[in-house]
N, C-alpha and C positions, 0 to 999 in steps of 0.2 A: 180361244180356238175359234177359228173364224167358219161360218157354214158354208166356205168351202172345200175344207175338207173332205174327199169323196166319202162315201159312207155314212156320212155321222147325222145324227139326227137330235131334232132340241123338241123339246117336253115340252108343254102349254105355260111352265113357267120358266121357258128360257133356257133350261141347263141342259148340254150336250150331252151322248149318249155315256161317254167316258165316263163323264164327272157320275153320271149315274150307276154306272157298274161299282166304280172305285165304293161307293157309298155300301152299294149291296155287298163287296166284298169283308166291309166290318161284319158283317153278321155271319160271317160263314166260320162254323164249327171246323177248325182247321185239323185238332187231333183226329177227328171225324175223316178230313181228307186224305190226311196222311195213309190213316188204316186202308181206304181203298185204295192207297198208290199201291203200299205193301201186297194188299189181293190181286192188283191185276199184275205185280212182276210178279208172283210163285205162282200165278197162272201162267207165263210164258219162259220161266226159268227152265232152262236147260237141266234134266233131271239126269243126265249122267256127265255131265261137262263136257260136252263132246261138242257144242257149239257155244256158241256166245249166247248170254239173256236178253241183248236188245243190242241196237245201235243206237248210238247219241251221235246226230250231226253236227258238227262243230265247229268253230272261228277260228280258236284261239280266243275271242275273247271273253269279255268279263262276266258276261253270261254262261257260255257255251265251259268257262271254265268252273262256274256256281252248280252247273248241269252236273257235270262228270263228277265232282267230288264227292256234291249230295247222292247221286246214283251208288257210288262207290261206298259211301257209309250206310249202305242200305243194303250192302251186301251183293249188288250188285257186278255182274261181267261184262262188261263193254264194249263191241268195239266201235271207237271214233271212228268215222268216217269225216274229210275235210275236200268240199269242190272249190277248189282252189278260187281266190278271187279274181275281177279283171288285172286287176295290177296290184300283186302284192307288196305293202309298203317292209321295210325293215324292222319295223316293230312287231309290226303281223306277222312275221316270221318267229319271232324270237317269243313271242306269246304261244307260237303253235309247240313250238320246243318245248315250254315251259308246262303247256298242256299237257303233253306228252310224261314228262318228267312223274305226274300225279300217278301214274304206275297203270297205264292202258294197254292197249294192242291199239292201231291205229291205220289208220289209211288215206292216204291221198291224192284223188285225182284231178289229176292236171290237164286239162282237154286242148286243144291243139291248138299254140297263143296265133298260129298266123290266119287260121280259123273265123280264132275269137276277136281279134282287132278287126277285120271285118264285119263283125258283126255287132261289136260295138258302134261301128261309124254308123250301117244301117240304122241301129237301134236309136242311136241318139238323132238323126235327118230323120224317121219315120214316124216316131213315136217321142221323142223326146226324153229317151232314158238309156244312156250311157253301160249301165247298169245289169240291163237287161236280161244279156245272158246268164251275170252272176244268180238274179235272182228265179231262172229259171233250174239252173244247175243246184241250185241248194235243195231244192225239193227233189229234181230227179235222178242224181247223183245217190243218194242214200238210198233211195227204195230201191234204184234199181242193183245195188251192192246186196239188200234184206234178200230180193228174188236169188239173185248167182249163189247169196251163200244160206241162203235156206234160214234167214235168222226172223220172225213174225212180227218183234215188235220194236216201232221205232218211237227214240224219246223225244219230240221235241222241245221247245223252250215255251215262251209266252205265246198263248192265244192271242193273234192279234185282233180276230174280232171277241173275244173279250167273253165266250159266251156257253161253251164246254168244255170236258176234257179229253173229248177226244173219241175217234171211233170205235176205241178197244173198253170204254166207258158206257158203250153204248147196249139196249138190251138187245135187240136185234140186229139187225148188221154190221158186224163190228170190223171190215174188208176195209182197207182203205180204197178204195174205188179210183179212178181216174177224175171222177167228176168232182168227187170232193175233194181232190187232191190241188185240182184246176181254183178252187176259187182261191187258194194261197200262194198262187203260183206268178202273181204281175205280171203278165204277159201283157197287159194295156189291149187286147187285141191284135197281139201279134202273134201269129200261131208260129211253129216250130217251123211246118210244113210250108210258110208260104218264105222262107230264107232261101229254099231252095231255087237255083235259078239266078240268084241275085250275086254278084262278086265272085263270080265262081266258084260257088259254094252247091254242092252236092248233097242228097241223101245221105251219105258214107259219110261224110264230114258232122252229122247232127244223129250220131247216136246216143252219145252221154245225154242230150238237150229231150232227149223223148224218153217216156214215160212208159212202163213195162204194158202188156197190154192187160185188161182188165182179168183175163183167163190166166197169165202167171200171178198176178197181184192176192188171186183168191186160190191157186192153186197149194201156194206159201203161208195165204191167210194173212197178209201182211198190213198192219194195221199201228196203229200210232197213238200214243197220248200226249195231251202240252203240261208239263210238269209245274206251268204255273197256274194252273188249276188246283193243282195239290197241297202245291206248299208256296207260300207267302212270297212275291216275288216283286222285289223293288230294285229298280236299277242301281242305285246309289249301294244302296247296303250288297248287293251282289257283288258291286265291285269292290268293296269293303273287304267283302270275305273271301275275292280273289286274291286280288290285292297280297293279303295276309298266305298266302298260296304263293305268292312269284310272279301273279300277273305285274305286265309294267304296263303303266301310264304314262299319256303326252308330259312333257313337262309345262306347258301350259295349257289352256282351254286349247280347242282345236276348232280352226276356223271356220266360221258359221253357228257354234258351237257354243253354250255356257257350261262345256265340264270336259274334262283332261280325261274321259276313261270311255269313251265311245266312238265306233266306227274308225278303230284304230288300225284296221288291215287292209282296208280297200284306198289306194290315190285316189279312185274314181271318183269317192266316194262325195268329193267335195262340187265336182260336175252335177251329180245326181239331185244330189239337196238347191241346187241352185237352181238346175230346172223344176223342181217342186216351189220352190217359190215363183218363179216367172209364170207357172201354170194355176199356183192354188193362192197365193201371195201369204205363202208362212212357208218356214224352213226349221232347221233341225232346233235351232235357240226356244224357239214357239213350244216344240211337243216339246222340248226338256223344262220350261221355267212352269207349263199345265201342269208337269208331271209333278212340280215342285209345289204347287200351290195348291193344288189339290192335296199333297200331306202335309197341309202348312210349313211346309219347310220357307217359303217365300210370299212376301203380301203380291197382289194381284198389282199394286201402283208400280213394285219393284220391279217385276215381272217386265211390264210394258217398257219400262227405261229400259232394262236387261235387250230385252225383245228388236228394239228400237237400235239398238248399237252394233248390235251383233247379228242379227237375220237375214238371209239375203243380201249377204255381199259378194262382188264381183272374186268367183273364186281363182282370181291372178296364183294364190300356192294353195296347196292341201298336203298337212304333214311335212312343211318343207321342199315339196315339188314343185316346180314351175310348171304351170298352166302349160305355155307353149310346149315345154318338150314332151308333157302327158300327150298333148293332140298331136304331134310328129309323130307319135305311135301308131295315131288310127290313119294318119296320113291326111289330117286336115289342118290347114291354118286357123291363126286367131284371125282373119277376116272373114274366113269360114264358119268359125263357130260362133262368131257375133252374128252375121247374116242368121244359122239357126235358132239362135237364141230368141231374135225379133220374132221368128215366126209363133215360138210358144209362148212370147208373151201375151197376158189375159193385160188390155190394154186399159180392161174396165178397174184395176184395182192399183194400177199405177198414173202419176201425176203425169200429164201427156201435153205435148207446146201447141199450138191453135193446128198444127197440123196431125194431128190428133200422133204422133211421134211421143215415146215414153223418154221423159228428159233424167239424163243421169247427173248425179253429185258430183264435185271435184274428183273423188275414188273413181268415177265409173259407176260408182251401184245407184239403181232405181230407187225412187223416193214412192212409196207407199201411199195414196189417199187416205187411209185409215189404219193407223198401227193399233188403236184399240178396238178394236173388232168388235166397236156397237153400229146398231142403223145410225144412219145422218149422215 
């Protein structure tokens, strides 16, 4: 993993923050976590059934489907809540189906696609992420469902920084706040508020996109844990145990991509990771083969070939989509979206021609200075 991934930070002997958590997580008394999952859901269990015990936000996939079944064998009442992606693929569909099938209540909101294709175009010209809206709506979509229907606690999936379980774990304040809601929210800097004005996009059109205000947030008490905190949570074996459930997988790896079971609902999704490389110079291949190496599943030599073939490449399809007719959506050409491409590239970690210009491979995809992410 290379130090430029935002966030992460390396120890005086070199090993990333990740690799360090993963390590501290062998020693964690897991029986021990379970027992406090189980306290904090009969703390917000519905004691006459008359509402639901928590919402679990969800994909459809191989996670969000690990979520709901474990919740469910805990005796758990759920309702899914699903903020629809930018462009649902056909499988994402049929994974949502199959979600559903596991015996939920269920909901889903679809925010307004003429809306959101503008604001995907902003998103990706402004900031560089295609995405943007979806990963605004995954957070404010479910609380703000928790506020309308009075339900306190939401379940979510993995910690992505790696480091609680969450505000309802907590001794004192246990409100999910707006502010700690904000740092999981990828915004890059793009507030809600400042869309307004831009494409003809109005206040009225960005209510799903905003967040309850902090006075219904604590008026509901509404408050959240990451359930991989609690119980042992590995993407492969997740998908494993989906899987075994009726999740469907790509039938091959999925471009950009070293495994057939992720990021299978979003077309965009193959835009997004491509500017994550032109911006960090690592893509989705990078955090899957870390992920693998760190539980020895793969040596670090393998890794880098893996890494090297598959990372950053020109995403021409995702799931079978053609590139061009994904951006006919947002209403920009492929000389358009190369023009933006140039702009987010970081020029410093690509091989560049005496005009300091990044030179592409017979594919189209950018050649890397350093696939092994040591100094030199």
């Amino acid at each position: 993993m290379p130090e430029t991934k935002p966030d992460i930070l390396f120890d005086e002997e070199g090993v990333c923050s990740a690799c360090r958590h993963f390590e501290r997580r062998q020693e964690v008394d897991w029986d021990a976590r379970r027992d406090e999952l189980v306290e904090i859901l009969d703390r917000y269990r519905s004691t006459n059934g008359a509402n639901y015990d928590c919402i679990i936000p969800v994909s459809g996939g191989k996670d969000s489907t690990f979520q709901t079944i474990r919740m469910l064998e805990l005796g758990a009442n759920p309702l899914c809540v699903t903020a629809t992606t930018d462009k649902l693929s056909d499988i994402g569909r049929r994974n949502i189906e199959n979600l559903k099938q596991q015996g939920v209540d269920y909901i889903e909101v679809t925010t307004n696609p003429v809306v959101r294709r503008r604001i995907n175009r902003l998103a990706l010209t402004q900031v560089g992420d295609i995405s943007w809206p979806e990963h605004v709506t995954i957070f404010t979509v479910p609380v703000r469902i928790a506020v309308q229907l009075g339900i306190p606690l939401i379940v979510w999936g993995e910690n992505s920084q790696n480091g609680y379980g969450g505000p309802a774990a907590a001794a004192e304040d246990k409100v999910l706040a707006r502010r700690w809601l904000e740092e999981f929210g990828g915004l890059l800097g793009l507030r809600v508020s400042d869309l307004v004005g831009h494409a003809g996009i109005e206040a009225r059109h960005l209510i799903q996109y905003t967040y309850p205000t902090d006075e219904e947030l604590r008026r509901v008490g509404v408050t959240g844990i990451f359930l991989g905190h609690y119980l042992r949570w590995d993407g492969l074996s997740n998908a494993l145990f989906s899987q075994a459930h009726g999740f469907e997988t790509y039938p091959r790896p999925v471009e950009g991509s070293l495994v057939n079971y992720e990021n299978l609902d979003n077309v965009h999704t193959g835009i997004h990771d491509y500017f994550k490389f032109l911006k960090y110079g690592f893509g989705r291949a990078s955090d899957h083969a870390c992920m693998h190496v760190r539980r020895g599943r793969l040596s670090r030599a393998d890794a880098i070939d893996l890494v090297r073939a598959h990372d950053g490449k020109f995403p021409s399809s995702y799931l079978g989509y053609p590139l061009d007719e994904v951006l006919a959506e947002i209403d920009m050409t492929l000389e358009q979206f190369h023009g933006v491409c140039d702009r987010f590239t970081n020029k410093k970690l690509f091989v560049c021609d005496r005009h300091g210009q990044p030179v592409h491979d017979a594919g189209g995809n950018l050649v890397k200075v350093n696939y092994d992410n040591v100094p030199g």
